[in-house]
DRENKE-786593 format. One record per atom (N, C-alpha, C): x, y, z; residue in one letter. Coordinates in Angstrom, 3 decimals, decimal comma. Example, Ala and Ser with C-alpha at 12.3 -4.5 7.8 and 13.67 -1.06 7.14 Angstrom:
DRENKE-786593
u_v_w_rest
13,190_-5,690_7,800_A
12,300_-4,500_7,800_A
13,200_-3,300_7,800_A
12,850_-2,250_7,080_S
13,670_-1,060_7,140_S
12,900_0,030_7,870_S
//
This chain:
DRENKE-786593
u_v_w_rest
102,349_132,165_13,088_X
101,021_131,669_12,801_X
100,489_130,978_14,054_X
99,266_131,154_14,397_X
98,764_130,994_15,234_X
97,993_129,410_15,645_X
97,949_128,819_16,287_X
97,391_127,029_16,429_X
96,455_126,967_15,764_X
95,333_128,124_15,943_X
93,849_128,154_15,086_X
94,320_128,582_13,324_X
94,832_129,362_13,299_X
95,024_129,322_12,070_X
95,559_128,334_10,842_X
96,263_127,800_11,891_X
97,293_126,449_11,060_X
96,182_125,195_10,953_X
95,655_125,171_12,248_X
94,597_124,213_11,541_X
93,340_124,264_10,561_X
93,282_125,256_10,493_X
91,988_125,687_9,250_X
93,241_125,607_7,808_X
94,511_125,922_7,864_X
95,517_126,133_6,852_X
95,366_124,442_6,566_X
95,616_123,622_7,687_X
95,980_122,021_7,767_X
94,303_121,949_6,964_X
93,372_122,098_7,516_X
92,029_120,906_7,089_X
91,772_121,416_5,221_X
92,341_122,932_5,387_X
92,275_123,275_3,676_X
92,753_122,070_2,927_X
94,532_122,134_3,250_X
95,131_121,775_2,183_X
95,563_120,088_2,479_X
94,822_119,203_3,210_X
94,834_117,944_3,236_X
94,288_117,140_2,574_X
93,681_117,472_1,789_X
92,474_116,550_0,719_X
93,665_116,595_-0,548_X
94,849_117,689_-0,788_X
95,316_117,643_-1,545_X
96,431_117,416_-1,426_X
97,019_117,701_-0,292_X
98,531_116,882_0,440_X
97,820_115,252_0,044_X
97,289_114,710_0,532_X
96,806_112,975_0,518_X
96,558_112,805_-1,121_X
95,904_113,627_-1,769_X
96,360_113,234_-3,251_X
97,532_113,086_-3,972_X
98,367_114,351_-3,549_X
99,505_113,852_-3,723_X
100,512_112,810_-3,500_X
100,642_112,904_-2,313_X
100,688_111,331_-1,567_X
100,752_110,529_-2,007_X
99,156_110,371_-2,501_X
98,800_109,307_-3,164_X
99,226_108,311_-3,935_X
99,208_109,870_-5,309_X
100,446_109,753_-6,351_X
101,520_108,813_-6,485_X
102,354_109,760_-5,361_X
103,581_108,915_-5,140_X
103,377_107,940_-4,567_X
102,868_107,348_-3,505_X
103,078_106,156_-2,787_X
102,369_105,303_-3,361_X
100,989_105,435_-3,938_X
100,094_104,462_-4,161_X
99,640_103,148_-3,568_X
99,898_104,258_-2,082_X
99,098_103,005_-1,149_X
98,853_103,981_0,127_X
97,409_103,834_0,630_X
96,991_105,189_1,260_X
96,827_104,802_2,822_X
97,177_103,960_3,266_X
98,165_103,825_4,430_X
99,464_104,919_4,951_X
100,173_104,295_3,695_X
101,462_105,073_3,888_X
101,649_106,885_3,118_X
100,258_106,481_2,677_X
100,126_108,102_2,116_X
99,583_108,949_3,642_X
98,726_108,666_4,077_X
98,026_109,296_5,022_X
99,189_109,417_6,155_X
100,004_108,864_6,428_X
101,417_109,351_6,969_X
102,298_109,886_6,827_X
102,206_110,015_5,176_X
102,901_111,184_4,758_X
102,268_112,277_4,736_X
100,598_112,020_5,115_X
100,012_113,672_5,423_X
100,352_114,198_6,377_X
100,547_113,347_7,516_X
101,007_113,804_8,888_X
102,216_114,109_8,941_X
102,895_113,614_8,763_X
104,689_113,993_8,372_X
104,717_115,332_8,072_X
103,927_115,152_6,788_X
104,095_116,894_5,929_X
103,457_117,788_6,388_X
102,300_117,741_7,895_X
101,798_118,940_8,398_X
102,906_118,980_9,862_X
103,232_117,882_10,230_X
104,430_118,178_11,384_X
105,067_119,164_11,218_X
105,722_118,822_9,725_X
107,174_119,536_9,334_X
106,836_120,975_8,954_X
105,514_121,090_8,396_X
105,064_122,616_7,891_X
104,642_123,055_9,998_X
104,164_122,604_10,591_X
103,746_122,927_12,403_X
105,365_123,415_12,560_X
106,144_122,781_12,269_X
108,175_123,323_12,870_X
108,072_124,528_12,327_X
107,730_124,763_11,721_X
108,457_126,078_11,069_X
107,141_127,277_10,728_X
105,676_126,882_11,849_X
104,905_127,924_11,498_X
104,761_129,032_12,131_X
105,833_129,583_12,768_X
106,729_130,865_13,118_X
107,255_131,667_12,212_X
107,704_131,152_10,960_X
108,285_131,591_10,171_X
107,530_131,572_8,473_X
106,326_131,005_8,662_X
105,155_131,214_7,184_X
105,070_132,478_6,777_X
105,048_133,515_7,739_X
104,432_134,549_6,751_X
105,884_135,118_5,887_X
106,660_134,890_5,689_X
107,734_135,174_4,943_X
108,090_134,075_3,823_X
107,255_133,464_3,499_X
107,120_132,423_2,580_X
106,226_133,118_1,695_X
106,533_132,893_0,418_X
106,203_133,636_-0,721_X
104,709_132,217_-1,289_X
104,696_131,148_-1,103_X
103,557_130,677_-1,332_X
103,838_129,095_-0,192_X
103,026_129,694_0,652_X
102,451_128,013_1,640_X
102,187_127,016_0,602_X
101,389_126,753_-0,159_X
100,921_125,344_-0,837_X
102,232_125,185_-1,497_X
103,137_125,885_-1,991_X
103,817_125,277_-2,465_X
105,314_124,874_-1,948_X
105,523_125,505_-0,958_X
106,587_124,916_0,710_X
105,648_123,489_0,982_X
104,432_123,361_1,183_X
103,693_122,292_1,395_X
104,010_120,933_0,606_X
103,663_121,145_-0,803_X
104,056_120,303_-1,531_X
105,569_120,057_-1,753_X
106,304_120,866_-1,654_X
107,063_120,383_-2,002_X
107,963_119,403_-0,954_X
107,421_119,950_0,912_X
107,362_118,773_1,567_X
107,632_117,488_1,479_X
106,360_117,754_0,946_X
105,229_116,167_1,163_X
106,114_115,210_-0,399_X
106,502_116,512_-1,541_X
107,065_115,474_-2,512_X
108,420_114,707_-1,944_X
109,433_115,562_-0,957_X
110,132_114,934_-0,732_X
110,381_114,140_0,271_X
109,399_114,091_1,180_X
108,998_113,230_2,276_X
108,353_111,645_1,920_X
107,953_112,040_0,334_X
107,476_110,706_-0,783_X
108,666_110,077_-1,290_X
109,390_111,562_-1,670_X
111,098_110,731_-2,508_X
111,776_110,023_-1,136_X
111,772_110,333_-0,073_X
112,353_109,511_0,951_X
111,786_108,312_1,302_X
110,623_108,162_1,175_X
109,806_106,425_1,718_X
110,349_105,955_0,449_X
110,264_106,420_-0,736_X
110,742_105,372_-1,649_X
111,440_105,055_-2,042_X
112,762_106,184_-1,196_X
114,237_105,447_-1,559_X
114,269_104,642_-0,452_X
113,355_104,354_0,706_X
113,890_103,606_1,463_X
113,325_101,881_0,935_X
112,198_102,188_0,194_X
111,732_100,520_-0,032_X
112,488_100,401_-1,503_X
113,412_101,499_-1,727_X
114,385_100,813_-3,208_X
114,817_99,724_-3,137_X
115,193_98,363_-3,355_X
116,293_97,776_-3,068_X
117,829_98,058_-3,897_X
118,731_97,909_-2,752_X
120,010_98,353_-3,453_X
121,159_97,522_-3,165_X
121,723_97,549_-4,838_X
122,918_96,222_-4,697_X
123,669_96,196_-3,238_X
123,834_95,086_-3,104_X
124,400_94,244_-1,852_X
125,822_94,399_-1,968_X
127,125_95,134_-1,438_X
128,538_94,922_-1,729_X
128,619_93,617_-0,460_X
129,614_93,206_-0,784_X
130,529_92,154_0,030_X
130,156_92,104_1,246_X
130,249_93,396_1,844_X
130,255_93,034_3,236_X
129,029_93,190_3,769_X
128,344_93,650_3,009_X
126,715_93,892_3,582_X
126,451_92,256_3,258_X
126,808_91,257_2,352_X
126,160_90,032_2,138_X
126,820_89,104_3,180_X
128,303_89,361_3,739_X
128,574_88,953_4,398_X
127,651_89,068_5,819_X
127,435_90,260_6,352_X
126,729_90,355_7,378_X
125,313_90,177_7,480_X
124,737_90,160_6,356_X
123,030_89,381_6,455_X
123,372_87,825_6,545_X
124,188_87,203_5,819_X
124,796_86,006_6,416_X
124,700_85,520_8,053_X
125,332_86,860_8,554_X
125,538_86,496_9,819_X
124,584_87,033_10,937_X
123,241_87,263_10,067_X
122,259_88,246_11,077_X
122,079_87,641_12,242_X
122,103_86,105_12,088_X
121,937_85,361_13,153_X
122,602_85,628_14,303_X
123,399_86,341_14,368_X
124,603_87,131_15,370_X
123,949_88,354_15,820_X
123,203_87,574_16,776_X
122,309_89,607_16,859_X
123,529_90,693_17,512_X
124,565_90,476_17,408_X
125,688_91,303_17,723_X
126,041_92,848_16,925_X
125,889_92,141_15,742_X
125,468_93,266_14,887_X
124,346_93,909_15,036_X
123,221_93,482_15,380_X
122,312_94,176_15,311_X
122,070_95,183_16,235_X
122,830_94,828_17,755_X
122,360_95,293_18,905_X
123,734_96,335_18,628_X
124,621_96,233_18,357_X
125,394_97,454_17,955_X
124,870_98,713_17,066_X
124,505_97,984_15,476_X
123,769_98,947_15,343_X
122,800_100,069_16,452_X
121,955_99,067_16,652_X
120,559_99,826_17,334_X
121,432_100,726_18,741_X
122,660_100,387_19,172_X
123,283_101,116_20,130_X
123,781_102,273_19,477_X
124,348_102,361_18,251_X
124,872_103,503_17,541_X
123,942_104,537_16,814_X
122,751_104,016_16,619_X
121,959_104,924_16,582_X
121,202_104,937_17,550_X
120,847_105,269_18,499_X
120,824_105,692_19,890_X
121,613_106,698_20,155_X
122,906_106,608_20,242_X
124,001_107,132_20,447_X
123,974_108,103_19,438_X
123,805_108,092_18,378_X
124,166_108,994_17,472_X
122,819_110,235_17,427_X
121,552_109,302_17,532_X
120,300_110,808_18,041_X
120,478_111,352_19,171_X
120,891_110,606_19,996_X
121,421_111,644_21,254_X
122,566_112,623_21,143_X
123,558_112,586_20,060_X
124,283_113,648_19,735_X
123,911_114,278_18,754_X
122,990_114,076_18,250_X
122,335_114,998_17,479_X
121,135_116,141_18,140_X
120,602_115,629_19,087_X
119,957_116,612_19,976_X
120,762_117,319_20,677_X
122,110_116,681_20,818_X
123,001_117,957_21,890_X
123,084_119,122_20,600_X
123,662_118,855_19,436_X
123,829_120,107_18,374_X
123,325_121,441_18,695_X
124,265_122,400_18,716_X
123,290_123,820_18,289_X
121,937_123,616_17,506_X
121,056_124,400_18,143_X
119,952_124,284_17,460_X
119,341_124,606_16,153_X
120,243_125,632_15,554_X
120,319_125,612_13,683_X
120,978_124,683_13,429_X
121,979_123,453_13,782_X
122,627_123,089_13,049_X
121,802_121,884_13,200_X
121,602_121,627_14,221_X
120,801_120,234_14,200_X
119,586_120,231_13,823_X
118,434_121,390_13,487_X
117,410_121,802_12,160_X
117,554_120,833_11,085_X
118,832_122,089_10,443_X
119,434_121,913_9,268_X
119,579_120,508_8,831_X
120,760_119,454_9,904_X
120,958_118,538_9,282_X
119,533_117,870_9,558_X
118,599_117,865_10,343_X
117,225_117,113_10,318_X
116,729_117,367_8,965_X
116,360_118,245_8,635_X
115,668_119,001_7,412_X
116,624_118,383_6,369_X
117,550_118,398_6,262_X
118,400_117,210_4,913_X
118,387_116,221_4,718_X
118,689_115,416_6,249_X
118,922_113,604_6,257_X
117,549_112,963_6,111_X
116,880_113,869_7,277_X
115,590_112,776_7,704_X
114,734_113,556_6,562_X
114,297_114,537_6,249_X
113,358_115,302_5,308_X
113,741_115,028_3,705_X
114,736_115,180_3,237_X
115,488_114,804_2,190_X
115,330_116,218_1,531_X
114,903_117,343_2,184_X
115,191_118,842_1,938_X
116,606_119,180_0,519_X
116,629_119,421_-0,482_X
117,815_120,575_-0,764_X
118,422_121,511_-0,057_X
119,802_121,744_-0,396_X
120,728_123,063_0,662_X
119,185_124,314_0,582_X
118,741_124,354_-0,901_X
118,102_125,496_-1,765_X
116,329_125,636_-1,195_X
115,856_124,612_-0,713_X
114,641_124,344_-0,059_X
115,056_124,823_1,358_X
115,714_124,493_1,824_X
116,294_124,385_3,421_X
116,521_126,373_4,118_X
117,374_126,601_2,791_X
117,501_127,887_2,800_X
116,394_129,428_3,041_X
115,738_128,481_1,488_X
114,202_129,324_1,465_X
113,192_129,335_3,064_X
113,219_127,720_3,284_X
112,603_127,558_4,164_X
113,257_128,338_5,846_X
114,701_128,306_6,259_X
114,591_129,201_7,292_X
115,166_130,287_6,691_X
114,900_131,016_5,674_X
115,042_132,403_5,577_X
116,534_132,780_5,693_X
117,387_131,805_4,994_X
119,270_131,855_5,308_X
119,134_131,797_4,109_X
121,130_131,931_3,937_X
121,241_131,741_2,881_X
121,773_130,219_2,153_X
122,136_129,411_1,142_X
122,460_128,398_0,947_X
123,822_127,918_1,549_X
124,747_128,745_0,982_X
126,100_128,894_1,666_X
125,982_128,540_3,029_X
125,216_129,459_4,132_X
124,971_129,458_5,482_X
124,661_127,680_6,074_X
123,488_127,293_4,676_X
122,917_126,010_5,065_X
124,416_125,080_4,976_X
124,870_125,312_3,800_X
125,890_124,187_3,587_X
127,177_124,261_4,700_X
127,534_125,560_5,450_X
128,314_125,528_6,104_X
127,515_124,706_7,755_X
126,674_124,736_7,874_X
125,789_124,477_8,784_X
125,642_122,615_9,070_X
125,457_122,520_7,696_X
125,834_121,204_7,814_X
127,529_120,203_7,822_X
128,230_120,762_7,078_X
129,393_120,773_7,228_X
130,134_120,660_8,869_X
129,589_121,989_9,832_X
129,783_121,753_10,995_X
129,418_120,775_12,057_X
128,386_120,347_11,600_X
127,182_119,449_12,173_X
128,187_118,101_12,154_X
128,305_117,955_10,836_X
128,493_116,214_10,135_X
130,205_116,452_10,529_X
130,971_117,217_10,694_X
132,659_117,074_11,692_X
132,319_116,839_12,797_X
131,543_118,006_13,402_X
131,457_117,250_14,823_X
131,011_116,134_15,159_X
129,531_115,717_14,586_X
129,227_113,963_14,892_X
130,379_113,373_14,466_X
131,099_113,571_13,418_X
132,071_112,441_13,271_X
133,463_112,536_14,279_X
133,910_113,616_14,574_X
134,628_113,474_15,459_X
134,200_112,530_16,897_X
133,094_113,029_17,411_X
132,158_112,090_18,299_X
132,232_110,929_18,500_X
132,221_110,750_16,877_X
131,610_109,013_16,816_X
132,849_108,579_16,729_X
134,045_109,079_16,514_X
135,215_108,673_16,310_X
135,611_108,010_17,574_X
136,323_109,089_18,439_X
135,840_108,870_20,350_X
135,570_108,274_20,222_X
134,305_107,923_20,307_X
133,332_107,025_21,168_X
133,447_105,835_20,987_X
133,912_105,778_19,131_X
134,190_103,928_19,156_X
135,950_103,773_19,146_X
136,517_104,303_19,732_X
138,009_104,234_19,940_X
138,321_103,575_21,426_X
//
């Protein structure tokens, strides 16, 4: 699909991506970022539209799970032990600056990945995609996706193993 085309595709179906949005977020700040999100992620893969059996609904279903992800992130979720222990100790920006070093570290080995595999796991972690969405969407099969990720998530962990050894 072509730049001109995608944007006449984008100005169609945005009045109704942002309703949806809406919906879910019910606050149109963070909806209108999930419009952009959800035309990014439909722009990745508009090489591969015309083998999609219906755009609006690869679209939506996007944008629904790009909604189920902002709102598992403002869930709050029980506190075990050691997570209460360490907000305790936030005052220790030690933790913090580790964190923020390990993820650093960890998107930079995620961009080294083969480039299906590191898709794939994008399209799962950060998108909150199904094996079964993921599949449809690059034209594989599920199996393929799940082995895909499987490879992905050994090797970072071997990585990360290293690295903090």
């Amino acid at each position: 699909m072509e730049k001109e085309e995608f944007s006449k595709l984008a100005r169609e179906m945005r009045a109704d991506i942002m309703a949806l949005s809406l919906r879910f977020l019910g606050n149109a700040t963070e909806a209108e970022d999930n419009v952009q999100d959800t035309l990014l992620r439909l722009w990745s893969v508009r090489h591969r539209l015309e083998e999609v059996r219906s755009i609006p609904a690869l679209t939506f279903a996007i944008c629904r799970n790009l909604c189920i992800s902002k709102l598992r992130q403002h869930k709050t979720v029980p506190l075990s032990l050691s997570d209460e222990i360490r907000i305790a100790s936030d005052h220790d920006t030690a933790w913090q600056l580790e964190d923020e070093e390990n993820a650093r570290w960890l998107e930079g080995r995620i961009g080294e990945l083969p480039f299906a595999q590191m898709q794939i796991l994008r399209m799962s972690q950060q998108d909150g995609l199904e094996n079964s969405e993921i599949a449809e969407l690059l034209g594989i099969t599920e199996t393929t996706v799940r082995t895909a990720l499987s490879k992905a998530r050994k090797k970072l962990l071997k990585q990360f193993i290293m690295h903090n050894s």
